[in-house]
N, C-alpha and C positions, 0 to 999 in steps of 0.2 A: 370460640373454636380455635383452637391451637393448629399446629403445622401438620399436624400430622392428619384434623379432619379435612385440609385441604386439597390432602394429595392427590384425590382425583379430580380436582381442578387443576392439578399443575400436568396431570397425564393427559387429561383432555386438552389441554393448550399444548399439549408437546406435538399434539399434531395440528388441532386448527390454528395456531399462532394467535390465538383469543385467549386475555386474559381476565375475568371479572370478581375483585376482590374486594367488593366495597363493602362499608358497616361492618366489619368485622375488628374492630377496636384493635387494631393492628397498631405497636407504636414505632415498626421501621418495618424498611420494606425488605421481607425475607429473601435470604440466599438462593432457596429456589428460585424466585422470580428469577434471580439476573443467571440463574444455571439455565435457565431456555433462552440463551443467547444467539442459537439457530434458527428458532423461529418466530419467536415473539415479533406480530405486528404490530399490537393492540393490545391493552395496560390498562385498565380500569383498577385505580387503589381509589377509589373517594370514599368521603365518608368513613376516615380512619382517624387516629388520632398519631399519623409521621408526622414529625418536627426536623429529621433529618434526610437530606436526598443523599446516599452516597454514593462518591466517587466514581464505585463501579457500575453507577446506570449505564456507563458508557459503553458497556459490554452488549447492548442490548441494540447493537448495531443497525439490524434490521427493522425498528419499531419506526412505524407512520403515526400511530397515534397512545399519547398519553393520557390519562386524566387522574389526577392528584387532588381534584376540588376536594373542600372541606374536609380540610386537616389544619395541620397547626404550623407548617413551613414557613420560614423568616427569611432566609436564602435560596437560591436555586446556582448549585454549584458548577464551577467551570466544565467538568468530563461531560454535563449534560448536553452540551453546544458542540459535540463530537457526532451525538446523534443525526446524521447530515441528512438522512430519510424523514425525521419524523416532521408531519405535514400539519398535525391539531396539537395543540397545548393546550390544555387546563387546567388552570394551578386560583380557581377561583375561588373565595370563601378563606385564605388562608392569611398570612403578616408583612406579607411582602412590599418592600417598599421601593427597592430600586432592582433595575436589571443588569446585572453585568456586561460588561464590554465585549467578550465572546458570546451574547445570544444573538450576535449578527451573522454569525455562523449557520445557524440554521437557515439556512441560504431555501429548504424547501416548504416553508412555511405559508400554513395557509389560513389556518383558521387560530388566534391565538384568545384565552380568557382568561383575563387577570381582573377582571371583576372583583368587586368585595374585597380588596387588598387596602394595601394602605401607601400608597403609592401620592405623591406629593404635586410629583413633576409630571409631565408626561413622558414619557421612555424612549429617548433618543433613539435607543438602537433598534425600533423597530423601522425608523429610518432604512432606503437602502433595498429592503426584504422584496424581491418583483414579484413573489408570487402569494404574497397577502391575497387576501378575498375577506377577511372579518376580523375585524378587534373590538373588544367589550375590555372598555377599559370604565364602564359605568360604579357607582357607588363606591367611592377615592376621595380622595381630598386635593385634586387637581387644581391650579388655579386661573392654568392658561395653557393656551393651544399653542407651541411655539415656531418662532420659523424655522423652515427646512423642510412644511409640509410638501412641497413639490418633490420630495422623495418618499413621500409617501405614498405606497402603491393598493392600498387597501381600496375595497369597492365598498363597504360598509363599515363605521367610524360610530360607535357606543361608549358616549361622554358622558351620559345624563347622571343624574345625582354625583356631582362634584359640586367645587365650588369658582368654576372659570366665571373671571369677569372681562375677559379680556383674549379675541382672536388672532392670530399671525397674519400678517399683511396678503404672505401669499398660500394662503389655506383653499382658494380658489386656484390654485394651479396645482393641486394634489390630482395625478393623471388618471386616476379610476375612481375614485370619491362621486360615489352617487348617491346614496343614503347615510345622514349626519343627525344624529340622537344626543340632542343637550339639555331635553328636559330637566328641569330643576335645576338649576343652575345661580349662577348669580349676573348676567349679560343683562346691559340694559339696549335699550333701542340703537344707540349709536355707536354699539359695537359689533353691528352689523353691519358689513362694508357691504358697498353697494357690487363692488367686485366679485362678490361670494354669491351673490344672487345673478348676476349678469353674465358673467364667466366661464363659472365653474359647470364643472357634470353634473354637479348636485340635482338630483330631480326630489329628492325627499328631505326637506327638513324639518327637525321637531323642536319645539322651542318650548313649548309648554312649560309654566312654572318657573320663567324667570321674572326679571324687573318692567316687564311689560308686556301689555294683551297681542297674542299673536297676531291679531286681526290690525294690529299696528303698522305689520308687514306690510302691509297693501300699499300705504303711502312712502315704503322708499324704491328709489331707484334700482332700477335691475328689477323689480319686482315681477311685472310682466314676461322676461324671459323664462324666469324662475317656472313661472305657472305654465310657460307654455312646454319645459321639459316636463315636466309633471303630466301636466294634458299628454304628448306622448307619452310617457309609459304606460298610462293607463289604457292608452287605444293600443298598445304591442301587449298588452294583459290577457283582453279580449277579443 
C-alpha cells in the first residue's frame, strides 16, 4: 500500500492524534507522519521494514507513545530525546545495541522495550529516569546487572534470556524494584546475595533456567523475608 492508500489514515489521525501503520512494508517513516506535528499522540510503525529514525521525529512534539517494534533500526537518533512527552518506547524485535547519552532526556518515561535487541551491556542511561514503571530488556546478550541500580527507579525489571552470570552489589537498593525476570540466564547459587532477598522490595523473583534448582532458594539467607513479601502481595491481590 503506497502513500497515497493511506491517506485516510493520516485524516483520521489529524484528528484522533492516533496513528496505526504497522505491516505495511514501509522502508522509512513517511513525511506525512511527522506533518501531524499538532497532534500526534500515539505512533504505531511495527512491523515495517525502517532501518532509519529521522532527525525530524523530533517534530512530533506532542507524542506520549511510540512503537517501532520489528523493523530493522541499529540507532535511535539524538532529535528523538527531544520528545520530552513521550511516556512508552518500543523499539523491540529491532539491532540496537547501545543507547545514547541524550535518552536520559526523556525525563517522562514509563514504560520502555528494547527487548530482542542486541544490547551487550545494560544501558546506563536508563539510570536516573523517576518515572520508570517497566523495562523488558529480556532476550540480549547481557552479561551483568551493574552498579548504580539504586538509581534505578523501575518497579518491573525483564532480564530473562541473557547471558548474566553476575548481579551488582546494590541491586537491592533499587527504590521501586518489585518484580525481577532472569529466567534463563547464566547465575549460579552464590550470585545471589543474601541482600537482594532480605532487603530489597522485590516481592517476585524468577530464576528459572539458570545454574541451579530454584527450590535452592530456600536454604539462603534473606530467604524468609523474601517469601513473606510475596505472602503480602498476594493477600493485597485478593
Amino acid at each position: 500500500m503506497g502513500n497515497s492508500g493511506l491517506k485516510q489514515h493520516y485524516d483520521t489521525a489529524a484528528k484522533t492524534g492516533v496513528l496505526q501503520i504497522s505491516d505495511h512494508k514501509l522502508k522509512e517513516i513517511p513525511t506525512e507522519v511527522l506533518n501531524l506535528s499538532e497532534t500526534l499522540r500515539n505512533l504505531n510503525l511495527s512491523k515495517n521494514k525502517i532501518c532509519c529514525i529521522p532527525d525530524e521525529i523530533n517534530r512530533l512534539k506532542h507524542l506520549k507513545q511510540l512503537n517501532l517494534s520489528v523493523n530493522a533500526i541499529e540507532t535511535l537518533p539524538e532529535p528523538l530525546f527531544n520528545i520530552k512527552k513521550l511516556e512508552l518506547l518500543n523499539v523491540s524485535y529491532n539491532s540496537i545495541s547501545t543507547l545514547p547519552h541524550h535518552f536520559a532526556n526523556l525525563t517522562n518515561l514509563k514504560q520502555v522495550y528494547l527487548d530482542h535487541n542486541k544490547f551487550k551491556e545494560f544501558p546506563l542511561q536508563l539510570f536516573g529516569l523517576n518515572n520508570l514503571e517497566f523495562v523488558d530488556l529480556s532476550s540480549n546478550k547481557i552479561t551483568k546487572i551493574p552498579e548504580g541500580m539504586s538509581n534505578f527507579y523501575a518497579a518491573e525489571l525483564n532480564l530473562s534470556q541473557n547471558e548474566i552470570s553476575s548481579l551488582s552489589e546494590d541491586l537491592y537498593q533499587a527504590p521501586r524494584l518489585k518484580i525481577l525476570r532472569l529466567e534463563e540466564n547464566c547465575l549460579s547459587l552464590d550470585a545471589i546475595q543474601p541482600s537482594l532477598l532480605r532487603d530489597s522490595k522485590i516481592h517476585t523473583i524468577n530464576l528459572d533456567g539458570n545454574l541451579f534448582e530454584s527450590k535452592q532458594l530456600a536454604a539462603l539467607e534473606g530467604y524468609n523475608e523474601y517469601t513473606e513479601r510475596y505472602t503480602a502481595m498476594k493477600k493485597k491481590m485478593f
